[in-house]
PDB file of N, CA, C and O in Angstrom:
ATOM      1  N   UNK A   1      15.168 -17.583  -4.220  1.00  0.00           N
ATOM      2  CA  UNK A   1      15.491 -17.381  -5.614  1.00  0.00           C
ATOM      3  C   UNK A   1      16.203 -18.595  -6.193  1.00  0.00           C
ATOM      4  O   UNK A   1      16.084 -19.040  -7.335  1.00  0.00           O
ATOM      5  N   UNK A   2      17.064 -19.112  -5.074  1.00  0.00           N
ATOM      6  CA  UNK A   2      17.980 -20.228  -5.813  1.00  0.00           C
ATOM      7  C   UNK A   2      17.321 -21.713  -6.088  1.00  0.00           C
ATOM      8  O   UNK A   2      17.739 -22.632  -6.793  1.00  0.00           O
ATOM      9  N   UNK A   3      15.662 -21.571  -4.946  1.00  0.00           N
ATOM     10  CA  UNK A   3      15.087 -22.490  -5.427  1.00  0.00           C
ATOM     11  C   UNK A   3      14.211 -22.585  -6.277  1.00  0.00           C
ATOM     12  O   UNK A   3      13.757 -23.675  -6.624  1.00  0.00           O
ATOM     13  N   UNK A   4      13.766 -21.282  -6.830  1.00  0.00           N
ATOM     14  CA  UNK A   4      13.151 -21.354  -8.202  1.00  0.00           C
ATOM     15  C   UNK A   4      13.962 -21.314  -9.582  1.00  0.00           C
ATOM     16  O   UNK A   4      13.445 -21.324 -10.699  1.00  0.00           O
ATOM     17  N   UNK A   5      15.374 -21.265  -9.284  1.00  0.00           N
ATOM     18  CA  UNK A   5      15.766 -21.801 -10.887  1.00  0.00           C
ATOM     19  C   UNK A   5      16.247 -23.218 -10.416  1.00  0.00           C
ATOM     20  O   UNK A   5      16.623 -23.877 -11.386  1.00  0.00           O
ATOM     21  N   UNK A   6      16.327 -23.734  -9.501  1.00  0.00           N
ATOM     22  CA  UNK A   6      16.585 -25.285  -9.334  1.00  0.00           C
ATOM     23  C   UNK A   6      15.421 -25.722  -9.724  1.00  0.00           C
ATOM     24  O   UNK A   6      15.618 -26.760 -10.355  1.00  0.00           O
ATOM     25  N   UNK A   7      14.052 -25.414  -9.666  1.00  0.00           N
ATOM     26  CA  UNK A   7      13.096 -25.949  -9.766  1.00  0.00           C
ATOM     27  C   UNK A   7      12.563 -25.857 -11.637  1.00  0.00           C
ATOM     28  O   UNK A   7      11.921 -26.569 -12.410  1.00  0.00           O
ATOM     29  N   UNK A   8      13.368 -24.389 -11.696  1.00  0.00           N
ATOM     30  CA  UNK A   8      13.220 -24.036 -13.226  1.00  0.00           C
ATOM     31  C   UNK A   8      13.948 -24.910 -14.118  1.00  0.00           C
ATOM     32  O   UNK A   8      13.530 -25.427 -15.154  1.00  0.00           O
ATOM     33  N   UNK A   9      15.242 -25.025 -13.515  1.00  0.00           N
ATOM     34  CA  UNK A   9      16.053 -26.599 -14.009  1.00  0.00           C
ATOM     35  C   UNK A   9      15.451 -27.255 -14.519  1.00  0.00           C
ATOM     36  O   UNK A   9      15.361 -27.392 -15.739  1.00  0.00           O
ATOM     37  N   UNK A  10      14.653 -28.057 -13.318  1.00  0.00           N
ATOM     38  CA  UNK A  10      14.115 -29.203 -13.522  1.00  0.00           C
ATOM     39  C   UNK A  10      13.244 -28.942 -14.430  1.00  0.00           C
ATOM     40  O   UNK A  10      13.619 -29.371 -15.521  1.00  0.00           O
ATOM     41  N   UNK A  11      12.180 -28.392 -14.462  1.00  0.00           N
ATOM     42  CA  UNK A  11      11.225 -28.357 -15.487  1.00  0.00           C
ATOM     43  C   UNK A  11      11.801 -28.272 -16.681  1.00  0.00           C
ATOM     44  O   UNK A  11      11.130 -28.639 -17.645  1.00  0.00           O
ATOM     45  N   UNK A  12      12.705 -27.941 -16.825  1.00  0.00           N
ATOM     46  CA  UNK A  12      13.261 -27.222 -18.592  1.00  0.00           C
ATOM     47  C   UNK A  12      14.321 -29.354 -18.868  1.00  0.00           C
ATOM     48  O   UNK A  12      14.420 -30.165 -19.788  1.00  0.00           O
ATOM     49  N   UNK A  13      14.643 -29.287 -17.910  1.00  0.00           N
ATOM     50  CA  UNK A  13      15.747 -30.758 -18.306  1.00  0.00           C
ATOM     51  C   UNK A  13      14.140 -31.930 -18.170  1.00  0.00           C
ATOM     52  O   UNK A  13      14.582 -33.046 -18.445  1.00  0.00           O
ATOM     53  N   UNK A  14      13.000 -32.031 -17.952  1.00  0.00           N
ATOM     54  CA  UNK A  14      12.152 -32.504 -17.778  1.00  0.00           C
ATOM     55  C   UNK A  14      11.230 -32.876 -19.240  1.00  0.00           C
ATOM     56  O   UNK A  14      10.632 -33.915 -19.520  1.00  0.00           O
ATOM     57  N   UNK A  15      11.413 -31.261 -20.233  1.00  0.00           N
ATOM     58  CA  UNK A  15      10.547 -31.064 -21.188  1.00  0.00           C
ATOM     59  C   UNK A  15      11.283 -31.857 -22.365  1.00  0.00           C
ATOM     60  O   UNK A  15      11.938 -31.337 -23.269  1.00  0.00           O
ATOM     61  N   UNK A  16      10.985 -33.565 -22.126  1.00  0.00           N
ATOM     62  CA  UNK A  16      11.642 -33.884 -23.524  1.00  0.00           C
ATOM     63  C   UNK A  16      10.192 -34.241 -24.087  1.00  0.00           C
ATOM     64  O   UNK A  16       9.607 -35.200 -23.582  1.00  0.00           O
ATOM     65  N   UNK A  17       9.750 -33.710 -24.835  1.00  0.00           N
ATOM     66  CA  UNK A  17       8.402 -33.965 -25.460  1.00  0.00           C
ATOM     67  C   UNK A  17       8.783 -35.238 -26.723  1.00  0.00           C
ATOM     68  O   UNK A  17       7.918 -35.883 -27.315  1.00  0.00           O
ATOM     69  N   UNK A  18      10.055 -35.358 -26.896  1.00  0.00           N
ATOM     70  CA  UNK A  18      10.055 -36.264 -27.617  1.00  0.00           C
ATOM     71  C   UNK A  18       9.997 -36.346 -29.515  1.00  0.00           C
ATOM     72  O   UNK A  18       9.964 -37.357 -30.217  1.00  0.00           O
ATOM     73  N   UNK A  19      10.001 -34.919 -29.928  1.00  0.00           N
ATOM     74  CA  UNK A  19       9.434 -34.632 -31.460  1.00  0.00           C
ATOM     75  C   UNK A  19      11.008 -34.036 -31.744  1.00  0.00           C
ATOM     76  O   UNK A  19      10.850 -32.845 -32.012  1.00  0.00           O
ATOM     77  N   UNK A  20      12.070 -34.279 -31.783  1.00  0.00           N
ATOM     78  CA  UNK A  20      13.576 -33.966 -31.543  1.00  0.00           C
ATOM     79  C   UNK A  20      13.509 -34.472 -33.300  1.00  0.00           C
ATOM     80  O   UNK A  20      13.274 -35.606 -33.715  1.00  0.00           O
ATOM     81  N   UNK A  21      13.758 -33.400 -34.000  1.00  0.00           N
ATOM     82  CA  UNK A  21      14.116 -33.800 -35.468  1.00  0.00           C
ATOM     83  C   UNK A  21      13.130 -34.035 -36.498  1.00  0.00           C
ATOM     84  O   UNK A  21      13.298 -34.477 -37.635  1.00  0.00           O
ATOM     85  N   UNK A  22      12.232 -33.720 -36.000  1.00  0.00           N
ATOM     86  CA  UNK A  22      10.967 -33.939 -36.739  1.00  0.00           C
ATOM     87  C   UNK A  22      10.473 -32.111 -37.689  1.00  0.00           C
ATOM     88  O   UNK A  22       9.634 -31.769 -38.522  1.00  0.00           O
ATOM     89  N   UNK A  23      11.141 -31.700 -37.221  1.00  0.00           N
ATOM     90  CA  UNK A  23      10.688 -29.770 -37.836  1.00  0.00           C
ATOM     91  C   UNK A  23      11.156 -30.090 -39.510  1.00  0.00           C
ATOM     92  O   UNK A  23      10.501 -29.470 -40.348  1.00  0.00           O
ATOM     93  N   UNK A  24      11.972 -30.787 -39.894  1.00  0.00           N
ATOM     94  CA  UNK A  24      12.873 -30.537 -41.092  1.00  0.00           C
ATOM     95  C   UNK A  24      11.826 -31.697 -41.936  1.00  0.00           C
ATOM     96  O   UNK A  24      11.873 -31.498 -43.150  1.00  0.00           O
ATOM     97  N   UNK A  25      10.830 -32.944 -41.510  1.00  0.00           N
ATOM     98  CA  UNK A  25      10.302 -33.533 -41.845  1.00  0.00           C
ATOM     99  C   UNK A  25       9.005 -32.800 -42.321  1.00  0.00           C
ATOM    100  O   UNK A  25       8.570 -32.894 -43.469  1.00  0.00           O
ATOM    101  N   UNK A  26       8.501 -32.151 -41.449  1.00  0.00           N
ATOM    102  CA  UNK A  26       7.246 -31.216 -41.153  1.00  0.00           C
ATOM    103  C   UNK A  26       7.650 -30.415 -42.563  1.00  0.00           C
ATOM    104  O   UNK A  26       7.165 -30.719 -43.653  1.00  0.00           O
ATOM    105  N   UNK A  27       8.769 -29.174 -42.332  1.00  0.00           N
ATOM    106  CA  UNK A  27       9.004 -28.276 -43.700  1.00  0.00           C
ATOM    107  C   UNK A  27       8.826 -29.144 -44.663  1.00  0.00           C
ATOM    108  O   UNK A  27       7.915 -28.774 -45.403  1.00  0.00           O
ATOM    109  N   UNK A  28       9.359 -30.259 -45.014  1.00  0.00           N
ATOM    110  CA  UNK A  28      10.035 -31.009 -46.176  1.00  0.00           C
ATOM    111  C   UNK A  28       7.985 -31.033 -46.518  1.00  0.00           C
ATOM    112  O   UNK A  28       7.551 -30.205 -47.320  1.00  0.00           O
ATOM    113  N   UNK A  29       7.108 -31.908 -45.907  1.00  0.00           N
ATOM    114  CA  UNK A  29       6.271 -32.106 -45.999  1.00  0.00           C
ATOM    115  C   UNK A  29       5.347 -30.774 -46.488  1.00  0.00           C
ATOM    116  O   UNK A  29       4.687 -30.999 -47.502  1.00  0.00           O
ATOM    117  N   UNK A  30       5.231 -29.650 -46.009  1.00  0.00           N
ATOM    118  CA  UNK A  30       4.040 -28.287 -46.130  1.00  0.00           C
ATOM    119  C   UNK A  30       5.407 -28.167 -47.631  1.00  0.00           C
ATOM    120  O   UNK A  30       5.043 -28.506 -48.757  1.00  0.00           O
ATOM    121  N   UNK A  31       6.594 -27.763 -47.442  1.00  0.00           N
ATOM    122  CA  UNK A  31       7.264 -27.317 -48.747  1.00  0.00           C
ATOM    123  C   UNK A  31       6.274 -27.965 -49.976  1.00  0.00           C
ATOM    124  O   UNK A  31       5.678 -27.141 -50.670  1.00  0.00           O
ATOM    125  N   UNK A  32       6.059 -29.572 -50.301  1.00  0.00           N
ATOM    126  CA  UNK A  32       6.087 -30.123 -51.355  1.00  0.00           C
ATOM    127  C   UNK A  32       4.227 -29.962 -51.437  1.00  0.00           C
ATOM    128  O   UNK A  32       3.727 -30.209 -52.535  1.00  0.00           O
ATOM    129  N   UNK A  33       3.471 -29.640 -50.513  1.00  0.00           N
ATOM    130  CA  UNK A  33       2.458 -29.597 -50.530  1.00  0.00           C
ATOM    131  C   UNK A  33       2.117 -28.258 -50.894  1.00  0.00           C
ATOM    132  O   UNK A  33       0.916 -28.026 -51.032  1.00  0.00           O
ATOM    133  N   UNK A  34       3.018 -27.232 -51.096  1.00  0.00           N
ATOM    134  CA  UNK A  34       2.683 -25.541 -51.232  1.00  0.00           C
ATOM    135  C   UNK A  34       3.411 -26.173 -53.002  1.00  0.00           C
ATOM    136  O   UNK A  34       2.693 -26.049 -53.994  1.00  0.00           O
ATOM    137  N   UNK A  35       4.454 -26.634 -53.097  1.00  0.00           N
ATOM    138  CA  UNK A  35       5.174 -26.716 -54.035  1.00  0.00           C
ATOM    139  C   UNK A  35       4.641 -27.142 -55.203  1.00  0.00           C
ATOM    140  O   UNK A  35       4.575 -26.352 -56.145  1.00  0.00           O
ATOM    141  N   UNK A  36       4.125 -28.608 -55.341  1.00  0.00           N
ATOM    142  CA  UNK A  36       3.603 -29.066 -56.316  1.00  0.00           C
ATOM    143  C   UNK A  36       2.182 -28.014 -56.951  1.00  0.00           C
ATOM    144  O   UNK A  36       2.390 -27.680 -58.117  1.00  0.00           O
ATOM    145  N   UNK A  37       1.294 -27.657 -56.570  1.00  0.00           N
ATOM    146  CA  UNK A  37       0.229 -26.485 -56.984  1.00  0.00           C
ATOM    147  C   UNK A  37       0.913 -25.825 -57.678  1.00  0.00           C
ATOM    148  O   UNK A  37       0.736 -25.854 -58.896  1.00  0.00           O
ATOM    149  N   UNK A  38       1.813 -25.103 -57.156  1.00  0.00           N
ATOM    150  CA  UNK A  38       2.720 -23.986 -57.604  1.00  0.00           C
ATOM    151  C   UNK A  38       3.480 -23.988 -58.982  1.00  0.00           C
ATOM    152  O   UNK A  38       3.614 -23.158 -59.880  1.00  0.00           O
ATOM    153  N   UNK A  39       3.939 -25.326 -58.758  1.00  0.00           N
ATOM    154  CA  UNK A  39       4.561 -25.823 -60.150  1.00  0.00           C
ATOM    155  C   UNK A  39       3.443 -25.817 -61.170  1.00  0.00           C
ATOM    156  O   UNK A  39       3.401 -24.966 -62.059  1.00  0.00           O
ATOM    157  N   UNK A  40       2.312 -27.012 -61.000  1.00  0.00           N
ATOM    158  CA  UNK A  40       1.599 -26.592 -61.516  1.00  0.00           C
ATOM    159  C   UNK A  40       0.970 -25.925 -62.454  1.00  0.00           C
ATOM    160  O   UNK A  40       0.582 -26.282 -63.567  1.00  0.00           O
ATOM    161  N   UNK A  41       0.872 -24.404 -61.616  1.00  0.00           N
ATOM    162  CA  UNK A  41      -0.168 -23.158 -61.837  1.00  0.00           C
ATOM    163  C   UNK A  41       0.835 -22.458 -63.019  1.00  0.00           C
ATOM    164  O   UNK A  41       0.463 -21.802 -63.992  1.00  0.00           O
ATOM    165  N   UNK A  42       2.211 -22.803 -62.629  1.00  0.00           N
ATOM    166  CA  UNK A  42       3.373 -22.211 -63.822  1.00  0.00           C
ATOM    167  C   UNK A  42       3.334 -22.642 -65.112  1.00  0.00           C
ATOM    168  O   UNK A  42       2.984 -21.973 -66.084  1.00  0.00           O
ATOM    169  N   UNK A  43       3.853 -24.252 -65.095  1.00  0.00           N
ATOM    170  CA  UNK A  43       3.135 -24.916 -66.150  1.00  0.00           C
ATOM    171  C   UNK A  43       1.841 -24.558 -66.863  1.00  0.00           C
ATOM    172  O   UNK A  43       1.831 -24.329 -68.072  1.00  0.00           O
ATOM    173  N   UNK A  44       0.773 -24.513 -66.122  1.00  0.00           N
ATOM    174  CA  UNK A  44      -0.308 -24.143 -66.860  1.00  0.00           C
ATOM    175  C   UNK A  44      -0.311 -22.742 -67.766  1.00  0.00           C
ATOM    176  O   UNK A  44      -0.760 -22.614 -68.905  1.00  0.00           O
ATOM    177  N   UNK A  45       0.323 -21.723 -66.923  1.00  0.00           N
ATOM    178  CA  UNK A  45      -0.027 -20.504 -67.191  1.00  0.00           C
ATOM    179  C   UNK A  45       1.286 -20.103 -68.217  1.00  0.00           C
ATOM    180  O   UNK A  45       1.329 -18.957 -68.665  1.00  0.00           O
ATOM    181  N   UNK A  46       2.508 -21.230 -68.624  1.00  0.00           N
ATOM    182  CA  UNK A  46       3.391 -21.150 -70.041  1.00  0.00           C
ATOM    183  C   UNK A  46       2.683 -21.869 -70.971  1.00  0.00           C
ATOM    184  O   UNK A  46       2.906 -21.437 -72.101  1.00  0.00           O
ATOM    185  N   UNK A  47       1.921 -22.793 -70.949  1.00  0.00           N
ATOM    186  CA  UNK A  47       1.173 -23.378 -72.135  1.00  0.00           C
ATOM    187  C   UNK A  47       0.547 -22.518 -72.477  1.00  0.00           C
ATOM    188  O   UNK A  47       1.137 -21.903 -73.366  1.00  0.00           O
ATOM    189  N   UNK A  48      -0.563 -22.034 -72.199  1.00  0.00           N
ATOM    190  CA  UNK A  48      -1.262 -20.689 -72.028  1.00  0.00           C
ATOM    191  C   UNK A  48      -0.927 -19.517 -73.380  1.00  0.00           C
ATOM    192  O   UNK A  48      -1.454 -19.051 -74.390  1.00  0.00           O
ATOM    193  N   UNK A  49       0.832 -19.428 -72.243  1.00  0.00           N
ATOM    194  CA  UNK A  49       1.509 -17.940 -72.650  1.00  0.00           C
ATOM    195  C   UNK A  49       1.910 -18.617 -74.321  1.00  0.00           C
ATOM    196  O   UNK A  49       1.420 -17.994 -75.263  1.00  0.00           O
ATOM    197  N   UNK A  50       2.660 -19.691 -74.605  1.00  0.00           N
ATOM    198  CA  UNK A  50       2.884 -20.452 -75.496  1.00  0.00           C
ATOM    199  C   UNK A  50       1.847 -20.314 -76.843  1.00  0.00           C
ATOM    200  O   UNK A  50       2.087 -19.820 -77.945  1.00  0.00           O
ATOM    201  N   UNK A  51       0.710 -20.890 -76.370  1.00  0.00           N
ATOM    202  CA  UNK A  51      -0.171 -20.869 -77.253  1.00  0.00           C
ATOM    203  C   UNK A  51      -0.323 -19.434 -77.446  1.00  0.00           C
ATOM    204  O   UNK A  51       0.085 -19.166 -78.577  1.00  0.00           O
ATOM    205  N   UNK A  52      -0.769 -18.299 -76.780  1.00  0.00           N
ATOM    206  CA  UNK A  52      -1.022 -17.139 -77.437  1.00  0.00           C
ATOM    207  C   UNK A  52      -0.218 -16.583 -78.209  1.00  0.00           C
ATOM    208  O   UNK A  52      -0.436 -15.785 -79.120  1.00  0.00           O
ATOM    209  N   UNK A  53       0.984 -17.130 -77.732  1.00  0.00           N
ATOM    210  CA  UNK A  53       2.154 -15.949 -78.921  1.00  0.00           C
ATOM    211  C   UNK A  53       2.035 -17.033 -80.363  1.00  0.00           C
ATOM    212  O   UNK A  53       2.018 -16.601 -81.515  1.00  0.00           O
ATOM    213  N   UNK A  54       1.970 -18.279 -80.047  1.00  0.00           N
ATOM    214  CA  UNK A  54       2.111 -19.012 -81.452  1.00  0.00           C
ATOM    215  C   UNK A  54       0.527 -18.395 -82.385  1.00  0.00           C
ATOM    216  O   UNK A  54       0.664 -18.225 -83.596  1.00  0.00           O
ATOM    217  N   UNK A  55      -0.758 -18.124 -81.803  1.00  0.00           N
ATOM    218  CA  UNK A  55      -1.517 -17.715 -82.362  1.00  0.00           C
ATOM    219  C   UNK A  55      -1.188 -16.662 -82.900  1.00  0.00           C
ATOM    220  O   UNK A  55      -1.439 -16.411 -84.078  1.00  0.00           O
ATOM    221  N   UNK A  56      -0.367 -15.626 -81.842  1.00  0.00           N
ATOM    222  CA  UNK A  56      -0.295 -14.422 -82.978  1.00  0.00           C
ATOM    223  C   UNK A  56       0.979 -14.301 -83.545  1.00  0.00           C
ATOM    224  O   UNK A  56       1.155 -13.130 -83.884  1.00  0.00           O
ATOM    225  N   UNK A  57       1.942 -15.015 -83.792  1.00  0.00           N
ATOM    226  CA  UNK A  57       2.638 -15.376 -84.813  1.00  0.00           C
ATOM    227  C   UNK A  57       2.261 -15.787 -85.991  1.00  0.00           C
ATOM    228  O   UNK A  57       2.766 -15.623 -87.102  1.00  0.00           O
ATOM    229  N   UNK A  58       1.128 -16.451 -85.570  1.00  0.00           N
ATOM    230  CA  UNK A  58       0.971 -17.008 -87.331  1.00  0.00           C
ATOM    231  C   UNK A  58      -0.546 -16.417 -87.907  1.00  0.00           C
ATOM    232  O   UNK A  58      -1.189 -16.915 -88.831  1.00  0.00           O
ATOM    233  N   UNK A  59      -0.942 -15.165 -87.059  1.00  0.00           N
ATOM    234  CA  UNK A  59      -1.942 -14.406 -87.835  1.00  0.00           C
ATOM    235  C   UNK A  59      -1.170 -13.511 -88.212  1.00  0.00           C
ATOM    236  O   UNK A  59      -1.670 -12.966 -89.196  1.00  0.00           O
ATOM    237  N   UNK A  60       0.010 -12.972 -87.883  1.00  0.00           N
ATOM    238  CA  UNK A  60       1.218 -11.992 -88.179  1.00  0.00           C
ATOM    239  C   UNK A  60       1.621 -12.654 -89.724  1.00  0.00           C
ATOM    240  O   UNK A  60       1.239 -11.997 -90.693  1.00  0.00           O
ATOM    241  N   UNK A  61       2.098 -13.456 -89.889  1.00  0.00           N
ATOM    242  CA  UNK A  61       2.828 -14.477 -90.803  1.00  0.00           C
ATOM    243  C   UNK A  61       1.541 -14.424 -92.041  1.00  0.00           C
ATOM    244  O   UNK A  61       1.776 -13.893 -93.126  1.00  0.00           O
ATOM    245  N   UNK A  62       0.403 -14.936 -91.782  1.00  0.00           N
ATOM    246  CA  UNK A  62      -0.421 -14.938 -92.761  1.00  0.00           C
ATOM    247  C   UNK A  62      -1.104 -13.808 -93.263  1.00  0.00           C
ATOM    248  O   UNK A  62      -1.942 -13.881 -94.161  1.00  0.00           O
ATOM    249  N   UNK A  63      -0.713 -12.614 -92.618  1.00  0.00           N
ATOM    250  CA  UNK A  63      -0.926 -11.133 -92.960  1.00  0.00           C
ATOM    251  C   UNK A  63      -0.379 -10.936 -94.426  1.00  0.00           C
ATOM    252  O   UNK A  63      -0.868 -10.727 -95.536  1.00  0.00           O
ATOM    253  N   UNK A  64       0.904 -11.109 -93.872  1.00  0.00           N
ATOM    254  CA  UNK A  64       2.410 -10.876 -94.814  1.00  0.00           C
ATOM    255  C   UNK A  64       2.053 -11.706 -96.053  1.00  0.00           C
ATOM    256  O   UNK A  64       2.168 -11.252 -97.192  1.00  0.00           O
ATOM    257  N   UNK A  65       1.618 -12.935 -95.784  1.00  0.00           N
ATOM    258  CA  UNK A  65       1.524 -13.631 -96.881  1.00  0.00           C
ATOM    259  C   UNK A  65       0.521 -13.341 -97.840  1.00  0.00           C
ATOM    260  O   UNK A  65       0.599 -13.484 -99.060  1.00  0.00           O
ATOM    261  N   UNK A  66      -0.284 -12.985 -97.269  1.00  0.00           N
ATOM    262  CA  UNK A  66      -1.561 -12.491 -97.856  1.00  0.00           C
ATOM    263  C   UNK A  66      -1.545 -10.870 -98.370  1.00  0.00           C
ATOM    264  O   UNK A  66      -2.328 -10.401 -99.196  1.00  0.00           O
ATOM    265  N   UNK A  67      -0.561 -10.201 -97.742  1.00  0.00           N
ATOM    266  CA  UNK A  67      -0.557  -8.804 -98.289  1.00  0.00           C
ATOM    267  C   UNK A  67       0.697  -8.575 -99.873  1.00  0.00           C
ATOM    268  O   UNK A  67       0.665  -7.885-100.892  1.00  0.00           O
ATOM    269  N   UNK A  68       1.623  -9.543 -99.312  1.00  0.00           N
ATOM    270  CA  UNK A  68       2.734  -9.459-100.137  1.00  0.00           C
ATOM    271  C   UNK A  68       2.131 -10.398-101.933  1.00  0.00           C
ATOM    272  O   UNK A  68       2.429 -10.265-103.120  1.00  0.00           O
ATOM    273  N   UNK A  69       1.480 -11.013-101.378  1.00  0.00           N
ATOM    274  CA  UNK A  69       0.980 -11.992-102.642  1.00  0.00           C
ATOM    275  C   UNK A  69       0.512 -11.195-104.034  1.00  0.00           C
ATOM    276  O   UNK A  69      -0.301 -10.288-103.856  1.00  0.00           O
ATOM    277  N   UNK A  70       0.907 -11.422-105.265  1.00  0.00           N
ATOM    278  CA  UNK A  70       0.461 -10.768-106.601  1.00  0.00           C
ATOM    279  C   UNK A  70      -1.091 -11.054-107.247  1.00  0.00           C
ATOM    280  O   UNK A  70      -1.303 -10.526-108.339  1.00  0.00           O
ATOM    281  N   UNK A  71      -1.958 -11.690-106.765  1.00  0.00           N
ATOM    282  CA  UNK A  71      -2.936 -12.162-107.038  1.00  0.00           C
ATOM    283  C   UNK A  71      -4.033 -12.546-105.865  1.00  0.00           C
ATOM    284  O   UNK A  71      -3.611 -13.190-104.904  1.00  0.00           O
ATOM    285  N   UNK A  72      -5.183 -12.237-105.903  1.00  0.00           N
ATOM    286  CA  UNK A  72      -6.287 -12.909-104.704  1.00  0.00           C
ATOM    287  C   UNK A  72      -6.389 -14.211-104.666  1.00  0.00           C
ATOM    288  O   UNK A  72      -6.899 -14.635-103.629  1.00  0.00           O
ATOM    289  N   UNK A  73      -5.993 -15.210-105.658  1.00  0.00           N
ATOM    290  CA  UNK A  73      -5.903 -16.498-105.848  1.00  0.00           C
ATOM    291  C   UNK A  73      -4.712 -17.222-105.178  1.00  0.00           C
ATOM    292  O   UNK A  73      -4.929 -18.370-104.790  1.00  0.00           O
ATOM    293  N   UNK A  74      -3.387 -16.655-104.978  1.00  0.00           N
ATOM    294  CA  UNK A  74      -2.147 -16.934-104.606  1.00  0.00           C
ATOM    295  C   UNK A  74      -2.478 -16.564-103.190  1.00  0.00           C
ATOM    296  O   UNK A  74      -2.348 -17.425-102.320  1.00  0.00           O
ATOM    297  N   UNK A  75      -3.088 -14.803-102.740  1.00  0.00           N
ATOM    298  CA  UNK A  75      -3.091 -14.872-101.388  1.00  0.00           C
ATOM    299  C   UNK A  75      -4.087 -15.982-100.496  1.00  0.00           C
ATOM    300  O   UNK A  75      -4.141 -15.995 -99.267  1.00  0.00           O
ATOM    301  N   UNK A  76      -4.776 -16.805-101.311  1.00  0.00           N
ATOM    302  CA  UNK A  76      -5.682 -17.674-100.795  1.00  0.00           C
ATOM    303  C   UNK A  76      -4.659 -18.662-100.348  1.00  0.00           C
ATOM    304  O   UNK A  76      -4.497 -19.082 -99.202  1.00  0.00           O
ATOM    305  N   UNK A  77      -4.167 -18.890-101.142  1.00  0.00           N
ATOM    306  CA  UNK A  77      -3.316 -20.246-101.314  1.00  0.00           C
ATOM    307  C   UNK A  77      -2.087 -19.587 -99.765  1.00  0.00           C
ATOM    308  O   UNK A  77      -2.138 -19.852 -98.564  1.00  0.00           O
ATOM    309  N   UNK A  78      -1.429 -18.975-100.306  1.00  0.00           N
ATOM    310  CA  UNK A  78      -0.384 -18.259 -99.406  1.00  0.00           C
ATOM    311  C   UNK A  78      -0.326 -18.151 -97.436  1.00  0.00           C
ATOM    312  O   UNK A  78       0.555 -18.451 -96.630  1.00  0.00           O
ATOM    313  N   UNK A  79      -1.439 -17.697 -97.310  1.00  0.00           N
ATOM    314  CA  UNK A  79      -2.253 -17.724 -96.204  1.00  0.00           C
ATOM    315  C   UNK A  79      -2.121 -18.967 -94.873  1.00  0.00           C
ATOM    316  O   UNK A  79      -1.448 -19.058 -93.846  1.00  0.00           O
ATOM    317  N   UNK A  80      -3.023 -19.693 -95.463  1.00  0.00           N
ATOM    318  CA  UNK A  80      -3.030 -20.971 -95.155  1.00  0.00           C
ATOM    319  C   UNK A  80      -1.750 -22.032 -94.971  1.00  0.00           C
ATOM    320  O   UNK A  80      -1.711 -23.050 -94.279  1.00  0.00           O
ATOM    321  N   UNK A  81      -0.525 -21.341 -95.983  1.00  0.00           N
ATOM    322  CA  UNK A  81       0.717 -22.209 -95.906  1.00  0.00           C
ATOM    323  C   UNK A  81       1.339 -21.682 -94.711  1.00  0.00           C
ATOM    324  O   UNK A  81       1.816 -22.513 -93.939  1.00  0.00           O
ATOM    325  N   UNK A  82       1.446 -20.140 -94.338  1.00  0.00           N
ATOM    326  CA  UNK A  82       1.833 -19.708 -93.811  1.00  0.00           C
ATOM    327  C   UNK A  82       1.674 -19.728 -92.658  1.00  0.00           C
ATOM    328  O   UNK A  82       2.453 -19.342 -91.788  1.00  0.00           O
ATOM    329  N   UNK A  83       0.715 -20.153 -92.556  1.00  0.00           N
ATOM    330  CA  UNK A  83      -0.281 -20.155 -90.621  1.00  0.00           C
ATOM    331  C   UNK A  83       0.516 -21.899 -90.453  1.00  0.00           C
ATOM    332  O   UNK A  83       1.265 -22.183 -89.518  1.00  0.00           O
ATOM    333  N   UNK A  84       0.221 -22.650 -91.316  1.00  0.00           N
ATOM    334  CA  UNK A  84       0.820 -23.831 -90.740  1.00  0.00           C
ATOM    335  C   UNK A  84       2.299 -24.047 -90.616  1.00  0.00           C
ATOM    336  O   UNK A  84       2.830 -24.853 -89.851  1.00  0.00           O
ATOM    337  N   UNK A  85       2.991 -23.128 -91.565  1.00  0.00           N
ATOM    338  CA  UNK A  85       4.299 -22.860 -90.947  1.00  0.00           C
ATOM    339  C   UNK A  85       4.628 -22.522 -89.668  1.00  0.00           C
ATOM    340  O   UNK A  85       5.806 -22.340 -89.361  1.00  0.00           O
TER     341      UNK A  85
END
């Protein structure tokens, strides 16, 4: 028995494979490679979100303008100011 953990010793004080500090390089590396996409896909998908609410903000806005207006000539006019607001 006492010569199989002397021997187990050895094998274990034997196993310097040599990659000592390299795990935190490896993460750092898959992190920024999962990371950047990710960022990305966020970015993309607030421009997105961005643009849709500004669209329906200003079909909301040119409703108003167009409903509140005293004349079909003014809501023409009205409309159009309002959306580019």
């Amino acid at each position: 028995m006492t010569a199989m953990l002397r021997r187990l010793r050895l094998l274990v004080a034997r196993d310097d494979s040599g990659d000592g500090g390299t795990a935190i390089i490896e993460f750092v590396f898959v992190a920024v490679i999962v990371m950047v996409p990710l960022v990305y896909l966020l970015v993309a998908v607030a421009v997105v979100q961005r643009s849709q609410l500004a669209v329906t903000q200003a079909a909301r806005e040119a409703g108003r303008a167009f409903a509140t207006s005293d004349t079909a000539r003014d809501a023409d006019l009205r409309a159009p100011a309002a959306v580019r607001l």
